[in-house]
C-alpha positions in Angstrom: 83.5 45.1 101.4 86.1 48.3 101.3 84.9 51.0 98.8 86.9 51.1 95.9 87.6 54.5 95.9 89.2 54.3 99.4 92.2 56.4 99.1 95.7 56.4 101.0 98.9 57.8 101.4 102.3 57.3 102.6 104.4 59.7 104.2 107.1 60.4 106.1 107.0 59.4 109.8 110.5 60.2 111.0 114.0 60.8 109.5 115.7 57.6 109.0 119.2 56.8 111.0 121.3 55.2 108.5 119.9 52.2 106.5 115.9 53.4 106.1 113.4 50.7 108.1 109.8 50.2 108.2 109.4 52.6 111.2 110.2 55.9 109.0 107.0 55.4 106.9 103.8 55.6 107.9 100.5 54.6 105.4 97.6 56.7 106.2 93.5 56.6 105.1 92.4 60.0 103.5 89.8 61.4 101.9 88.9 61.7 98.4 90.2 65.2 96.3 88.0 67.4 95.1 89.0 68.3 92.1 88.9 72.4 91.0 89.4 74.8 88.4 92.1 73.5 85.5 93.2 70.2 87.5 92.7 67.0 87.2 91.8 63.4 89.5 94.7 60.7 89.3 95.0 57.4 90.0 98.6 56.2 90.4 99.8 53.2 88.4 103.1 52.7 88.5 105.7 54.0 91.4 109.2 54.0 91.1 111.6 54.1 93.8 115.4 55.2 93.2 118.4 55.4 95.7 118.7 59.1 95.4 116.2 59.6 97.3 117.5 58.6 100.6 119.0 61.7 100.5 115.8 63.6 100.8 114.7 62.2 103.9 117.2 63.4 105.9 117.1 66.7 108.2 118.5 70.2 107.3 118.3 71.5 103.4 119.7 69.6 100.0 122.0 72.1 98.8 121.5 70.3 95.1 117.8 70.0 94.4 116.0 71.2 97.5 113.5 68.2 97.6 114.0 67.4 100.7 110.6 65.4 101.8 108.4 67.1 105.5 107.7 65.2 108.0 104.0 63.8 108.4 103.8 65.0 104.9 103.7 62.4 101.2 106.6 61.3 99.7 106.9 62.0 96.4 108.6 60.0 93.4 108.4 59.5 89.8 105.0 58.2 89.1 102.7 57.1 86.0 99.3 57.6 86.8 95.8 58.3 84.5 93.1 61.0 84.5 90.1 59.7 85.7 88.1 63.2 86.3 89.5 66.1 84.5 88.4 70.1 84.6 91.0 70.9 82.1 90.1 70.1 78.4 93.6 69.3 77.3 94.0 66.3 79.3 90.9 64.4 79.0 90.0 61.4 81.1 91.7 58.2 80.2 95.0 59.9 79.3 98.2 58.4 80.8 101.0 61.4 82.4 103.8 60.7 84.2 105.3 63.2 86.9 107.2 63.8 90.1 103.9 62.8 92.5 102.6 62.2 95.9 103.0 58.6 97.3 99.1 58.9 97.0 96.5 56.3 95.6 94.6 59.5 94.2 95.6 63.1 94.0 94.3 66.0 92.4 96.8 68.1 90.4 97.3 71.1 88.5 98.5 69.6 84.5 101.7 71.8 84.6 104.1 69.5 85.7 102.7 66.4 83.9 103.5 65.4 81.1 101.3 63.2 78.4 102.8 59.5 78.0 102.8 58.5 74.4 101.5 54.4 75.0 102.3 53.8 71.0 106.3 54.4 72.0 106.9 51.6 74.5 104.7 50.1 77.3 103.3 53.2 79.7 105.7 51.8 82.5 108.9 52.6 80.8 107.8 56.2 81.3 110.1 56.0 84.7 111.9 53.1 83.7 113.5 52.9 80.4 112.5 56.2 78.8 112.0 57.8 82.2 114.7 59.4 84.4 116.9 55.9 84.7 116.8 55.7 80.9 117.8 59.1 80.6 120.6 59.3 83.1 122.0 56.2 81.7 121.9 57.4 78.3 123.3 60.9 79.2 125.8 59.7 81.1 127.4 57.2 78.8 127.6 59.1 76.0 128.0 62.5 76.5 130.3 62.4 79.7 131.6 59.0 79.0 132.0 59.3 75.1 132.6 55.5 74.6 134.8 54.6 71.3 135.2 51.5 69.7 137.2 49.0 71.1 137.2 51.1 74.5 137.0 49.3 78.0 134.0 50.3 80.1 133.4 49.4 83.8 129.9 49.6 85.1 128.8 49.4 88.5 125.6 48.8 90.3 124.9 47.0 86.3 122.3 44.9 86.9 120.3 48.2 88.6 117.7 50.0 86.7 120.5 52.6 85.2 123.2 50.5 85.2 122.0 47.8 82.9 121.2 50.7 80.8 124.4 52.2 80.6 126.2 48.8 80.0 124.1 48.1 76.9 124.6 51.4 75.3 128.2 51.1 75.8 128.5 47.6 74.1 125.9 49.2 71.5 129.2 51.5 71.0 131.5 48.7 70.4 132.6 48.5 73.7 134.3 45.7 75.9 131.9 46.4 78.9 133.0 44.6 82.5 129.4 44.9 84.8 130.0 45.5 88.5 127.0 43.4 91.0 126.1 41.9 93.8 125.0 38.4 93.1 125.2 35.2 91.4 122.0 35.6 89.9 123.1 39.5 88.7 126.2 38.4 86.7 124.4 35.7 85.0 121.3 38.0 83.9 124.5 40.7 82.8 126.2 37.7 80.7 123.6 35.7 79.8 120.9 38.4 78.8 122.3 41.5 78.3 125.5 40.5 76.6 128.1 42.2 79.0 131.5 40.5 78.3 132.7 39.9 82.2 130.6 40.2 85.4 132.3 40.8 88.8 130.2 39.9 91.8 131.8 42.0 94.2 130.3 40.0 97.0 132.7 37.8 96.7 135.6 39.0 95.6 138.5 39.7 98.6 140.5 41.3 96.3 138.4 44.3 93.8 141.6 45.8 92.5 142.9 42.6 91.4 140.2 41.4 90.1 139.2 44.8 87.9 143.1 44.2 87.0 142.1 40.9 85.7 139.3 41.9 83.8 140.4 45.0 82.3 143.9 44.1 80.9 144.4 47.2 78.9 143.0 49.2 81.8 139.8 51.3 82.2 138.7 54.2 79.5 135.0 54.4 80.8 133.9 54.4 84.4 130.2 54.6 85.0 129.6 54.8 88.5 126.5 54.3 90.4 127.7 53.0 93.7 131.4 54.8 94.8 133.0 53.8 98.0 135.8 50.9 98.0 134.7 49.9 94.4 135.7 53.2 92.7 138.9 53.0 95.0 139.7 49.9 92.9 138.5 50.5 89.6 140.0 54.3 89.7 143.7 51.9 90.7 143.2 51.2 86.8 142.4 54.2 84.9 144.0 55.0 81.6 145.7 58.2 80.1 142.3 60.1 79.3 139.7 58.2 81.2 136.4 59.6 82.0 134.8 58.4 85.4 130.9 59.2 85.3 129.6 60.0 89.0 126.1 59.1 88.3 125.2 57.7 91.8 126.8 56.6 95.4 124.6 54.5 96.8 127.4 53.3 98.8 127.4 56.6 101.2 123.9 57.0 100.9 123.0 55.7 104.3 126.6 56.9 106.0 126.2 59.9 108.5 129.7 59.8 108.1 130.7 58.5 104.5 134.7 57.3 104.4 137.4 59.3 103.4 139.0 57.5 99.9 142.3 58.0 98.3 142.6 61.8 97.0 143.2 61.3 93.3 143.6 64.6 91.7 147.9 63.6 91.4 146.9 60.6 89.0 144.0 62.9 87.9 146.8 64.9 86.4 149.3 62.1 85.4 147.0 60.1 83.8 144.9 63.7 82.1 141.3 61.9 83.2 138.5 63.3 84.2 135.9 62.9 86.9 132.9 64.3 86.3 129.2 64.0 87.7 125.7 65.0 86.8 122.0 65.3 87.0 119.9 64.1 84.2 118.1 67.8 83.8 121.3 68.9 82.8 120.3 67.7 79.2 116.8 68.7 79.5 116.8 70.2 76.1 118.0 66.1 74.6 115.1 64.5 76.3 112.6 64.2 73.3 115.8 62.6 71.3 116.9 60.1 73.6 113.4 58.9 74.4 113.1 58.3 70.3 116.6 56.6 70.1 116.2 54.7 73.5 112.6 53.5 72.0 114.3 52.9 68.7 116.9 50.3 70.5 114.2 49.1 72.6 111.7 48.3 69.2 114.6 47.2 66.8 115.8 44.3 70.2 118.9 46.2 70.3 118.0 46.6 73.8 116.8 45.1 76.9 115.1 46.3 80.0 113.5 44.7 82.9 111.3 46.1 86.0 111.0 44.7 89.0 107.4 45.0 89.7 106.1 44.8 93.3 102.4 44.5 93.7 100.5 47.0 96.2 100.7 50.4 96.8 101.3 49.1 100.9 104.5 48.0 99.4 105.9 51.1 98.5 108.1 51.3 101.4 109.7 47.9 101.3 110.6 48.2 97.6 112.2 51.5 98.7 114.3 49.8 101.5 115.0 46.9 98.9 117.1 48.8 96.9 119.7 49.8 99.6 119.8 45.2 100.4 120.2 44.8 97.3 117.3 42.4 95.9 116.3 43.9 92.5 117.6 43.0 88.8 116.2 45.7 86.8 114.2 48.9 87.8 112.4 48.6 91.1 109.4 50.0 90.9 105.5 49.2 92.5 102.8 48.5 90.5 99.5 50.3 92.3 96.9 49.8 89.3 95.7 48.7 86.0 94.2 51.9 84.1 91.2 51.6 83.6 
């Protein structure tokens, strides 16, 4: 029988060469933390896995957040996870945090960059899903940089993703015709069916994206929110109206290019049509996160909103819920659930 307490860890084996396989991660048996002075013992709960980081795990420095992960060392991601020993009196044991941690069954951690989850606002898991970083980014992104009005036409890509099918609810929350960009059958019919989006384009199978964003956006586009780029921007940019806002909030279609495509340079319509392109990171509205978390809990708790998480069991699964995201397999927010708290 293993002990329970048996710890592990998964880190970075070798820098992946295009798409990320199997081969780049490596899981690893390591001892037990002792825990010291003002930190605390966690056990990880929830993992959550996002496109961005692909980025991080290639060679050479990220010039925009300088996270890029060591070799032979953790990965690290957005994590719930509980105290189950504590040396610091202000985060007793039992109490749920969420943070940026190692891909780690158990860690020891100083408490200055966790932060308390409040398990009386939604469920503890919607600390990096719904009221986590996707929650945020997709609330940020839609209405300050898109500014959706009444009566407005928003296009969403990557919509049935963890941000995306965010961002397409708060923009039919605004009155919004909302078209939802995906890759599957079963996407468009959870987009339609559950969340209420007007017209789903499976891109998959459409030969012809411009004409097909043409015929779903008769008035043309107001909103872009983009999470994927490439070909599909091409076409949906084809469509843009006089004061159009295109929201760069991910590009998961270079992600895995060592070369990513030249596109169509389009600062000429840019200028004809007096639209904007504009892209972020969530921490750019720091200050707003407290609000948004209340509103975004507040639409959550009144059914005004919907959210789904695709849950993997097993913290040995970390890695292929990672390379999921880039084949396209989850509706929702993937993320891996390790534990129950205790």
């Amino acid at each position: 029988m293993k002990n329970k307490e048996e710890n592990k860890e998964i880190v970075l084996a070798k820098h992946p060469q295009g798409k990320p396989t199997q081969e780049n991660f490596q899981l690893k048996t390591i001892d037990m933390p002792k825990v010291k002075d003002d930190e605390v013992l966690l056990k990880s709960l929830y993992v959550s896995v996002d496109p961005g980081m692909r980025g991080f795990m290639d060679k050479g420095k990220d010039d925009a957040a300088g996270n890029k992960f060591e070799l032979h060392q953790p990965i690290t991601s957005r994590t719930v996870a509980q105290v189950i020993k504590s040396n610091n009196p202000e985060f007793p044991k039992g109490t749920i945090v969420h943070g940026r941690l190692a891909w780690q069954k158990y860690m020891r951690m100083s408490t200055k960059n966790l932060e308390k989850v409040d398990p009386d606002l939604a469920p503890i898991s919607t600390a990096v899903s719904l009221l986590g970083i996707p929650g945020l980014a997709a609330y940020f992104g839609m209405l300050n940089i898109g500014n959706p009005q009444n009566g407005e036409t928003v296009v969403v890509s990557g919509a049935a993703g963890g941000v995306g099918s965010i961002a397409a609810q708060i923009a039919k929350l605004q009155g919004c015709q909302v078209i939802g960009i995906a890759g599957s059958e079963e996407k468009i019919d959870y987009l339609k069916n559950d969340l209420g989006i007007d017209i789903g384009i499976n891109y998959k199978k459409t030969d012809n994206m411009q004409k097909a964003i043409k015929d779903a956006c008769s008035d043309g586009v107001d909103v872009f929110f983009d999470n994927v780029g490439g070909d599909i921007f091409d076409a949906v940019f084809a469509h843009a109206n006089r004061h159009s806002r295109f929201v760069i909030c991910g590009q998961i279609a270079d992600y895995n290019a060592s070369n990513p495509p030249q596109g169509p340079r389009p600062q000429h319509d840019l200028i004809k049509k007096s639209a904007r392109i504009e892209g972020f990171v969530v921490y750019d509205f720091k200050a707003e996160f407290d609000a948004a978390k209340k509103q975004l809990a507040e639409w959550l708790n009144s059914n005004q909103l919907r959210y789904k998480e695709n849950l993997i069991e097993g913290f040995e699964n970390i890695p292929s819920a990672f390379i999921g995201l880039f084949e396209g397999e989850n509706i929702g927010k993937q993320m891996i659930k390790v534990a129950e708290p205790d």
